[in-house]
C-alpha positions in Angstrom: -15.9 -13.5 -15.2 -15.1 -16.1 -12.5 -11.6 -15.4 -12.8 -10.5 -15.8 -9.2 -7.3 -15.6 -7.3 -5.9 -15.7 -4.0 -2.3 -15.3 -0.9 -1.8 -16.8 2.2 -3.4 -15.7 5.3 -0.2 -14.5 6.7 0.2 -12.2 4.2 -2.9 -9.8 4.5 -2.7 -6.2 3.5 -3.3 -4.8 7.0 -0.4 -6.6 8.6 3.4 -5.4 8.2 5.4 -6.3 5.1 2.1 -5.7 2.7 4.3 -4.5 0.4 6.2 -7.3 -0.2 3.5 -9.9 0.1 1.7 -8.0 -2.6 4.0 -7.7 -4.3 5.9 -11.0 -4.7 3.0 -13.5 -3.3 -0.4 -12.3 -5.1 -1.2 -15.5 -5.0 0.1 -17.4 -1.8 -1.2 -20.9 -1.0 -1.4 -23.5 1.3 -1.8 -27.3 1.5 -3.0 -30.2 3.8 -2.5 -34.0 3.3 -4.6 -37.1 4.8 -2.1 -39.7 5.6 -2.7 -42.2 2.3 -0.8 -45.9 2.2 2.4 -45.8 -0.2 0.3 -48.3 -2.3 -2.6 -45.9 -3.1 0.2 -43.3 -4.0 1.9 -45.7 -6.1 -1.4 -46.6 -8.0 -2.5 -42.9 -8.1 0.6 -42.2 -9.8 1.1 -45.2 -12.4 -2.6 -44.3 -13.7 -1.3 -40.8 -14.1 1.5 -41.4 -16.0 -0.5 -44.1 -18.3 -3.2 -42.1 -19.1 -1.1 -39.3 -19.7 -1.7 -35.6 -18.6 -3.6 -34.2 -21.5 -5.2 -37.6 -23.1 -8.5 -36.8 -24.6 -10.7 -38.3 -21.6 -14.0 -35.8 -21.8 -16.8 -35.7 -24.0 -17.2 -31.9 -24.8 -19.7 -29.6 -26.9 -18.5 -28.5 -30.4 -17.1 -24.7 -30.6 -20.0 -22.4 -31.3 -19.9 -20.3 -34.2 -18.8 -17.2 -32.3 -16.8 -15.3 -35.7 -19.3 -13.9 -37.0 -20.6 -12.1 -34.0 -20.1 -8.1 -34.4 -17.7 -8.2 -31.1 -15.9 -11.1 -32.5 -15.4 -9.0 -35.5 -14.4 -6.1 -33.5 -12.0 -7.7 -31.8 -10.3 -9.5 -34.8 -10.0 -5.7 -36.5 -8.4 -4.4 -33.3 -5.8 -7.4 -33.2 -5.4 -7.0 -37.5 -4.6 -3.2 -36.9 -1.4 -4.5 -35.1 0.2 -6.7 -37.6 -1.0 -4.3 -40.5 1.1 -1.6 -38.7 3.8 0.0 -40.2 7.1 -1.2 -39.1 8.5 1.0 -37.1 12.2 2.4 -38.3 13.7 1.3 -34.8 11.1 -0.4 -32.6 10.5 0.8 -28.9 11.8 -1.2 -26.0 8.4 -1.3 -23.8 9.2 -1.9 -20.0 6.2 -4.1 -19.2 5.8 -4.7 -15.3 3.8 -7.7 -14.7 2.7 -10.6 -16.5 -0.9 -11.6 -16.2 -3.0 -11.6 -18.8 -3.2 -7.8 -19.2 0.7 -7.8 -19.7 1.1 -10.8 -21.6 -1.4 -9.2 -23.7 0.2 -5.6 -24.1 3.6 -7.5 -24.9 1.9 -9.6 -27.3 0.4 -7.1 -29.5 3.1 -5.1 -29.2 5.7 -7.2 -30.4 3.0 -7.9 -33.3 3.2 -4.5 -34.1 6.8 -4.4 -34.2 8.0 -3.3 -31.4 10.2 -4.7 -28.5 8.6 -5.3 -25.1 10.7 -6.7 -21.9 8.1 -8.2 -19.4 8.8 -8.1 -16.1 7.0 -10.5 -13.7 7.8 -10.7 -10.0 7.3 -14.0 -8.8 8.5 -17.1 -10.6 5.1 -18.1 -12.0 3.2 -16.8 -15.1 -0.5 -16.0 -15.3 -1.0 -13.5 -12.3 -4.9 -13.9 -11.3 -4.9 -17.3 -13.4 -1.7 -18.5 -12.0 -1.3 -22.0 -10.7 1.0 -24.3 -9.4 1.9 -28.0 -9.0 2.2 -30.3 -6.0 4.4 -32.9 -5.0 2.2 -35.7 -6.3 2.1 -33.5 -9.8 -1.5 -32.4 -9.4 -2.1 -29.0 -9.9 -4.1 -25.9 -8.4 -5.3 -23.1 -9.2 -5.9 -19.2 -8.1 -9.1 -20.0 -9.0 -12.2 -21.1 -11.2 -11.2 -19.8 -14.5 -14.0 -19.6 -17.2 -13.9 -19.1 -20.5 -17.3 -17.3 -22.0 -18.6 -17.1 -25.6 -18.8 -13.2 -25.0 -14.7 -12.9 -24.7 -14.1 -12.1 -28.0 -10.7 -10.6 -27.9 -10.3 -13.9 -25.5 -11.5 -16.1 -28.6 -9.3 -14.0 -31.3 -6.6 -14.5 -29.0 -6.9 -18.5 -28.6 -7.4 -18.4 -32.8 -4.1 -16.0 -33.3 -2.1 -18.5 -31.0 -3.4 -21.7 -32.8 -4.9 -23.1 -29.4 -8.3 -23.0 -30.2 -8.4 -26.7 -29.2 -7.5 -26.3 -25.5 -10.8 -24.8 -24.5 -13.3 -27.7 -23.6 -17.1 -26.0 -24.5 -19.9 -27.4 -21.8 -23.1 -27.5 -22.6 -25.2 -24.2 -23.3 -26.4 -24.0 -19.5 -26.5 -22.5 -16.1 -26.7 -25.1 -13.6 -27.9 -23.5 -9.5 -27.9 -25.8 -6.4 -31.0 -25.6 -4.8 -30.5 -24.9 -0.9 -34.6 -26.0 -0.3 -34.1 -29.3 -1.9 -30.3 -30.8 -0.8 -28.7 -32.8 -3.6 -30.7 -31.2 -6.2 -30.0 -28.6 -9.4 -32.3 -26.1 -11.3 -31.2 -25.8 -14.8 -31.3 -22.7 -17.4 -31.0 -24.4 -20.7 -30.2 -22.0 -23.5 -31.9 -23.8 -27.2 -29.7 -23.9 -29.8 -32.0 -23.5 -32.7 -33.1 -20.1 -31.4 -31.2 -16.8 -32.2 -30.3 -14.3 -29.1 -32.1 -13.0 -26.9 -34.9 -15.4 -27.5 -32.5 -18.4 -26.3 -32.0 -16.5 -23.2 -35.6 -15.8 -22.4 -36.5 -19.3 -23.1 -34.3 -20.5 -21.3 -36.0 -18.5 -18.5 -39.2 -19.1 -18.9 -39.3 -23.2 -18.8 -37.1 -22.5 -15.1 -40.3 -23.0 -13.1 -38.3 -24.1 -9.8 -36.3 -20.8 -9.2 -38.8 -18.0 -10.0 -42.4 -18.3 -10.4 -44.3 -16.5 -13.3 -45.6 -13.0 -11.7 -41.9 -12.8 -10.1 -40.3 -13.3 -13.8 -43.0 -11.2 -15.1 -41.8 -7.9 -12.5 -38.3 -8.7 -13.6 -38.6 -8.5 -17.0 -40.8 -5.2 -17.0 -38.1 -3.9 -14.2 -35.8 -4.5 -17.3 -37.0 -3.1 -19.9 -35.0 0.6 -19.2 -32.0 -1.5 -19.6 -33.1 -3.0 -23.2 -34.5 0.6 -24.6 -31.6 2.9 -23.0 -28.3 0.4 -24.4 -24.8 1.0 -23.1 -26.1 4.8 -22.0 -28.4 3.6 -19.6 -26.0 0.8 -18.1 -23.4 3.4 -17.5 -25.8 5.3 -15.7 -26.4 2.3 -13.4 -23.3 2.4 -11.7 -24.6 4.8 -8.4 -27.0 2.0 -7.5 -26.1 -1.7 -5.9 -27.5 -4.6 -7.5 -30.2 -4.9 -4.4 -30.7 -1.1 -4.8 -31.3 -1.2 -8.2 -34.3 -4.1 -8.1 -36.0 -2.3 -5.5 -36.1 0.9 -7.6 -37.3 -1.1 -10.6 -40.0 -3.1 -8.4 -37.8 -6.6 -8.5 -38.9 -9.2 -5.8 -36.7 -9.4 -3.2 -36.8 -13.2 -4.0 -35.7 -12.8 -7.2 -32.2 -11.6 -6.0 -32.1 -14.1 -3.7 -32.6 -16.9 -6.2 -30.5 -15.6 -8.7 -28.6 -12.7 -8.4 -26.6 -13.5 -5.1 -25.3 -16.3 -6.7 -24.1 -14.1 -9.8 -23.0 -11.0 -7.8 -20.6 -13.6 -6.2 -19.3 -15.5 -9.0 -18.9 -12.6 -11.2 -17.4 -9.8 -8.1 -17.5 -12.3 -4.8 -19.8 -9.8 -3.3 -23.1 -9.8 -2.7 -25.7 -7.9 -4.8 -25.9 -5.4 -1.5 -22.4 -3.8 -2.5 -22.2 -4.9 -6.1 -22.9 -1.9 -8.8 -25.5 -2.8 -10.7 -24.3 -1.8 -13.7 -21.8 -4.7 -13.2 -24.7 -7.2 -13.9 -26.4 -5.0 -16.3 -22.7 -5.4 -18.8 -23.1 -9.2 -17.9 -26.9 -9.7 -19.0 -26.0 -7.6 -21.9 -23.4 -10.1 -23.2 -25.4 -12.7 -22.0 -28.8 -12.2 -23.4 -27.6 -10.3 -26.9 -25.4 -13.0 -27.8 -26.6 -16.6 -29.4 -23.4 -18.1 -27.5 -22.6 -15.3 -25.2 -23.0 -17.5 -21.8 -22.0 -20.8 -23.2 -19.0 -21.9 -21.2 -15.9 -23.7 -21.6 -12.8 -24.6 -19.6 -9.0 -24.9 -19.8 -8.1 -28.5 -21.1 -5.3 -27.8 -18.5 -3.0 -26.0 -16.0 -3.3 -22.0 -17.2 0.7 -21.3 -17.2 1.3 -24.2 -20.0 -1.6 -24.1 -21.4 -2.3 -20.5 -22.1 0.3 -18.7 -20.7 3.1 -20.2 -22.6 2.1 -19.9 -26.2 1.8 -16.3 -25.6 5.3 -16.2 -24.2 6.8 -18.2 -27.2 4.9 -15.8 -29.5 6.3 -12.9 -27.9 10.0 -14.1 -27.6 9.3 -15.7 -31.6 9.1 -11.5 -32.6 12.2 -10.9 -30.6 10.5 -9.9 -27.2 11.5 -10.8 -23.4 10.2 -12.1 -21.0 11.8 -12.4 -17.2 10.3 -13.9 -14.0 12.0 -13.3 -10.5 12.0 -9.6 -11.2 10.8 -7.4 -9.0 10.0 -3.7 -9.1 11.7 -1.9 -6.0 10.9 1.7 -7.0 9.8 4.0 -10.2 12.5 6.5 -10.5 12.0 9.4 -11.9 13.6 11.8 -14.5 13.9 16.1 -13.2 10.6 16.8 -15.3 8.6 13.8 -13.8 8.3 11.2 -15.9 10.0 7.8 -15.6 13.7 7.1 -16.2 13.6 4.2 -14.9 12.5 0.8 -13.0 14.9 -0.2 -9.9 14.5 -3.8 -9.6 15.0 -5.4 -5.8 17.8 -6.6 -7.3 19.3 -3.2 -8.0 19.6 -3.6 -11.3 17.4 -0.6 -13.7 15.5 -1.4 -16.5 15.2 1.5 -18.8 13.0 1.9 -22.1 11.3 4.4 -24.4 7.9 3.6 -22.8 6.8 2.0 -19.4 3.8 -0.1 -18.6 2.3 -0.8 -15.4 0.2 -4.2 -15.7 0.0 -5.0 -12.0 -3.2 -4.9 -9.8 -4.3 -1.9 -9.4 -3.6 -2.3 -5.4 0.4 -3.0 -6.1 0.4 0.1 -8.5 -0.7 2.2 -5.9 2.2 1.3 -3.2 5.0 1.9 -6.0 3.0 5.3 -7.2 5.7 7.9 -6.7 5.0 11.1 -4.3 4.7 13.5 -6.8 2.0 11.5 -8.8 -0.3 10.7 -6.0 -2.0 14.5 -6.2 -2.4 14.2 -10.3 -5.9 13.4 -10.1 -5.9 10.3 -12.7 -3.6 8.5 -10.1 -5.8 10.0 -7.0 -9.3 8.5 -8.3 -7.4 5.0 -7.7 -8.0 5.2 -4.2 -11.6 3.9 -4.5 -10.1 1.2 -6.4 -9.3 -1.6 -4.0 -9.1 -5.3 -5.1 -11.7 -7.5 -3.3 -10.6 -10.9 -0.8 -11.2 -14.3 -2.2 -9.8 -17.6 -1.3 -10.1 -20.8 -3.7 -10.5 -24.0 -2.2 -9.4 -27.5 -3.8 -10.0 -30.8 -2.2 -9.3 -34.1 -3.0 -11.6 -37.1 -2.1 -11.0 -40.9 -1.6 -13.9 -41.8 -4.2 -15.9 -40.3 -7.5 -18.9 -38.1 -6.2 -22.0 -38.7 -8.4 -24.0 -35.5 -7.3 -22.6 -33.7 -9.9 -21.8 -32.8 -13.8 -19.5 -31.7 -16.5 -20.3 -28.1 -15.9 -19.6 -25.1 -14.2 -22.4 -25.0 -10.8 -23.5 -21.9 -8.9 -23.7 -23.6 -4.8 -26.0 -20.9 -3.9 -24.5 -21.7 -0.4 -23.5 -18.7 2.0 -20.1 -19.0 2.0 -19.4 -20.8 -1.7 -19.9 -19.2 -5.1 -19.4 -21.4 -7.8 -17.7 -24.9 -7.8 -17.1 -27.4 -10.1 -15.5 -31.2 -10.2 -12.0 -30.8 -12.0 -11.6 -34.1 -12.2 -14.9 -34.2 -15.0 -14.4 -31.1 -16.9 -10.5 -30.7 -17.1 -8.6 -33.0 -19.5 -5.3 -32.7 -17.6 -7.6 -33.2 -14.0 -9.2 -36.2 -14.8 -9.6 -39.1 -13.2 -11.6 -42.0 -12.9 -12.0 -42.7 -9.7 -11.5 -39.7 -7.8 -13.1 -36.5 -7.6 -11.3 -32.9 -7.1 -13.5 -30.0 -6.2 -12.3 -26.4 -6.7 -14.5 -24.1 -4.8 -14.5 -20.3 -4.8 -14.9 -19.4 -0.9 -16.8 -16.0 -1.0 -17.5 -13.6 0.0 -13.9 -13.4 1.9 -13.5 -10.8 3.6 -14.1 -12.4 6.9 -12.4 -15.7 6.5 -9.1 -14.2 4.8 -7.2 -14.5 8.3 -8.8 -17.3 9.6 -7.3 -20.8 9.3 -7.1 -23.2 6.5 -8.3 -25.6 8.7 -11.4 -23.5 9.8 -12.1 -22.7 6.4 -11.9 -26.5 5.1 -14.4 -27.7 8.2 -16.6 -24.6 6.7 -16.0 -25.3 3.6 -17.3 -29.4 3.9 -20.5 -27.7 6.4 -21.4 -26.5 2.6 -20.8 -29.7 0.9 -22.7 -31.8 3.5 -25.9 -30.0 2.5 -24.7 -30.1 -1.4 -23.7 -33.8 -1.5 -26.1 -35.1 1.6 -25.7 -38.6 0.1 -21.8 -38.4 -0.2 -20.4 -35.9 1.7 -20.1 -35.6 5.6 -18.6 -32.9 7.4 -17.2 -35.4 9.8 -16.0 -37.1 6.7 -17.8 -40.1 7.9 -19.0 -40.5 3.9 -16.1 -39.4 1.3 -12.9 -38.9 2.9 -10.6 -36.2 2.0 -7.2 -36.7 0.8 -5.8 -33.7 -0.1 -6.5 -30.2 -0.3 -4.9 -26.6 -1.0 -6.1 -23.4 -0.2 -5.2 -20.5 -2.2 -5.5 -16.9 -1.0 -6.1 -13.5 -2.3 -6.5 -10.4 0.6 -6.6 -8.5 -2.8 -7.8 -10.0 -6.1 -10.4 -8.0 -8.7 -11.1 -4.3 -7.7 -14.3 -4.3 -5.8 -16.9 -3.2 -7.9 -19.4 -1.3 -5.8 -21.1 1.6 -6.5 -19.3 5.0 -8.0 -16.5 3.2 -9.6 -16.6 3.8 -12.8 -15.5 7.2 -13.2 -12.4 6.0 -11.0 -11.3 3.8 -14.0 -8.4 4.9 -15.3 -8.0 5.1 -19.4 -4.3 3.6 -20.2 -2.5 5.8 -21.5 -1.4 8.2 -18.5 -0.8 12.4 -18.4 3.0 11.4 -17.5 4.4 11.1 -21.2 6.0 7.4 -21.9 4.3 6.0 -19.0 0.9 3.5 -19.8 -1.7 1.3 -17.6 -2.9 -2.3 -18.5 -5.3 -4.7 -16.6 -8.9 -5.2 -16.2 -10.1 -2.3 -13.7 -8.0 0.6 -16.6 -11.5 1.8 -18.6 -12.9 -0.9 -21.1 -16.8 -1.9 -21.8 -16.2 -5.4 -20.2 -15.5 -6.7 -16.4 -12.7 -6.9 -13.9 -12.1 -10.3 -16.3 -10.1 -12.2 -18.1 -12.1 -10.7 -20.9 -11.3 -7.2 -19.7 -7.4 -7.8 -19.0 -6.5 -8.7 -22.5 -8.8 -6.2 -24.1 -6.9 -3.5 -21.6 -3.6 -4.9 -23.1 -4.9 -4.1 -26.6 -5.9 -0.6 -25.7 -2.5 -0.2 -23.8 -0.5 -1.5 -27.2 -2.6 0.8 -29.3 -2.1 3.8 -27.5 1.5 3.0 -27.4 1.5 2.1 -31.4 -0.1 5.8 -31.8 2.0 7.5 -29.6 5.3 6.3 -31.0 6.7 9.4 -32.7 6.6 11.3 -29.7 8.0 8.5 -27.5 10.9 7.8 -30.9 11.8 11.5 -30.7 11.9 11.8 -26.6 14.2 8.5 -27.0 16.4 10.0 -29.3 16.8 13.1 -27.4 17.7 11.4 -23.9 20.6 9.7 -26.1 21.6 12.7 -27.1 21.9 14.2 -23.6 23.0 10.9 -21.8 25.9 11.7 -24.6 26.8 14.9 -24.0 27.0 14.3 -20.4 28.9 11.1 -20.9 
């Protein structure tokens, strides 16, 4: 959840060239400087390289005690399965295209189950969604606010497989909301530790007096009781009503959407509970609320591409596998009976395998879908797929802002979802006297063309009522030095209403040819969560399908052969 990601505003889907702004710039972005003396710079930049970029500078919350948990467990079989495999007698070579977390993850378990995958990314960047870059003065930023819950198991087993357990900085066991009727101030859901799931979670609840009042928490619980008796069944069933539709139904206050669930509709789809399918809540609360440490949030101790990216890259190419950036996919060409032969790069190079994955969004998959698939009605139910706008904002100020913590905050604002100062909770981010605010600007939809400039003077309207006692929109309090703005026309698949049956399972009707990212069918969210568990489920399908994709390999030898 909160995994955001963004492309430049000249790069929008409905303009010409979509293709290859897709394509090649997912994730665009865009940057603005306040003139700053040499002096500052030069100070700026000695305390960077003295402190170094990942010295331990945060005071963070222990690891919870998530591996006993029955997902964790779940999780750690489904990774196990893959080393325990048989080895194969001559390994596939898997054509991966794309390498965000859902294709570093299918090339990953593949090559852990023996096998040889090439990935294929585009652009010269790893991470996809969770890419990020660095600027001339060596700070970095992001696609967007990426957060690591105690509910991503297969996220967790895949930190513990790679050793990097330590690179996740754990908050404190809360969930911290602006308050828009009181400027400055913050409501706080602390979760207990001493009390098992759910009760932490309804505690935590019940002593929130400022957000909800008791009859309204009363109505809400009742209106969710359906959802505790009827399980995963009933959630499912959820997914033809929005969020607003769904509280209605069940006699919710109106208020109580408004005080919490706009602010979660946006941080976990950027939409707002009138479009969001309530079943995508429903999954969340169930994480939530039926696991001790299943909100409990930690962050990144750095940049994504080094930090997480990387290891997975260096595992992959330790087992013999590839990985390429700068390659792009022109066009899936096709064999006489339909399925692939192979990928034509813009290059004009081909890249040819015994099996071929497709790990892109599900919007770029769509444009490269070749005319004779589009009518095969597992590639036709994409069409309701579409990936949602979002743009991530970054700003640098001239001084530390106090009006604020160690923690992930929901704004509550119109235009904001969720912010938080980088410069407190990111080891590599820190800094003393400065403070860096990443900001997910959403809903999008009707900012995505405009201006960075309008979206900046928008964005610091917001902070003005956030940080009344600091922040300015004239900038007559902190100053800005920097900022970037990061774009995404389309990021996650918008989940509204209807959408579930349009989820695609990974392994495809076109023999050899496989699907992996978070909207392919998997019991979690468009997430980070849900992109590496649809990279396991793309490996194992792949794993269990290998006779039939060894003997189809061995007969095109035999006729590229006898042609030869």
């Amino acid at each position: 959840m909160v995994v955001f990601g963004n492309v430049s505003a000249a790069n929008l889907p409905y303009q010409n060239g979509f293709l290859e702004a897709l394509s090649s710039e997912l994730m665009g972005h865009s940057s603005f400087r306040i003139p700053i003396s040499s002096q500052t710079l030069k100070t700026r930049t000695r305390r960077r390289r003295t402190a170094g970029p990942l010295q331990v500078v945060c005071v963070d919350i222990p690891r919870p005690e998530l591996e006993n948990t029955v997902n964790f467990l779940e999780a750690a079989s489904l990774s196990a399965s893959f080393r325990s495999a048989p080895r194969p007698a001559k390994p596939l070579k898997v054509v991966i295209a794309g390498a965000g977390l859902a294709g570093l993850s299918t090339a990953k378990y593949l090559a852990d189950a023996g096998h040889q995958p090439l990935l294929l990314e585009a652009r010269d960047v790893l991470g996809g969604k969770i890419a990020a870059w660095k600027d001339e003065d060596g700070d970095w930023y992001e696609t967007g606010l990426h957060i690591f819950f105690g509910a991503y198991p297969n996220v967790q087993n895949l930190f513990g497989e790679l050793g990097i357990n330590d690179r996740l900085q754990w908050k404190e066991h809360s969930m911290i909301f602006a308050m828009p009727s009181k400027p400055g101030e913050f409501s706080r859901f602390d979760f207990p530790d001493v009390l098992p799931a759910p009760l932490n979670g309804i505690w935590a609840i019940l002593r929130n007096n400022e957000m909800l009042t008791w009859p309204e928490k009363i109505k809400f619980a009742i209106g969710l009781l359906p959802a505790m008796v009827g399980g995963q069944a009933y959630v499912e069933a959820q997914d033809g009503l929005s969020v607003e539709e769904w509280m209605r139904k069940q006699g919710v206050p109106d208020r109580v959407t408004d005080e919490v669930f706009i602010a979660m509709s946006k941080a976990l789809n950027f939409i707002n509970p009138d479009e969001l399918s309530m079943q995508c809540i429903l999954i969340a609360l169930n994480r939530f609320l039926q696991e001790k440490h299943g909100s409990k949030m930690a962050f990144l101790d750095g940049n994504p591409p080094e930090r997480l990216c990387m290891p997975i890259v260096e595992h992959i190419r330790s087992l013999g596998g590839e990985v390429r950036l700068n390659s792009r996919i022109r066009k899936i060409e096709l064999e006489d009976d339909g399925t692939v032969k192979n990928f034509l790069l813009t290059d004009g190079t081909t890249i040819q395998g015994d099996a071929y994955v497709f790990a892109t969004p599900v919007d770029i998959l769509k444009l490269l879908l070749p005319d004779s698939w589009k009518e095969i009605p597992y590639f036709k139910r994409l069409e309701k797929l579409v990936g949602v706008p979002v743009i991530n904002v970054h700003i640098w100020f001239d001084r530390k802002l106090k009006n604020t913590y160690d923690h992930l905050l929901f704004s509550r604002s119109n235009l904001l979802s969720v912010y938080a100062d980088m410069s407190l909770t990111c080891k590599e981010y820190y800094d003393p006297n400065r403070s860096m605010l990443e900001l997910v600007f959403a809903p999008a939809e009707e900012w995505i063309s405009r201006t960075d400039s309008d979206i900046i003077d928008a964005t610091m309207k917001e902070l003005e009522k956030l940080f009344p006692d600091e922040i300015a929109a004239d900038q007559s309090k902190a100053k800005i030095l920097k900022y970037h703005v990061v774009k995404t026309p389309r990021s996650v698949y918008k989940t509204i209403p209807d959408c579930e049956p349009c989820r695609p399972l990974q392994r495809s009707p076109i023999q050899g040819f496989y699907l992996a990212g978070d909207y392919t069918k998997q019991k979690y969210l468009a997430s980070m969560e849900g992109a590496v568990l649809s990279g396991k489920f793309c490996s194992q399908s792949i794993v269990q399908d290998y006779e039939l994709l060894a003997a189809s390999g061995r007969r095109n030898l035999s006729e590229t052969t006898v042609s030869t």
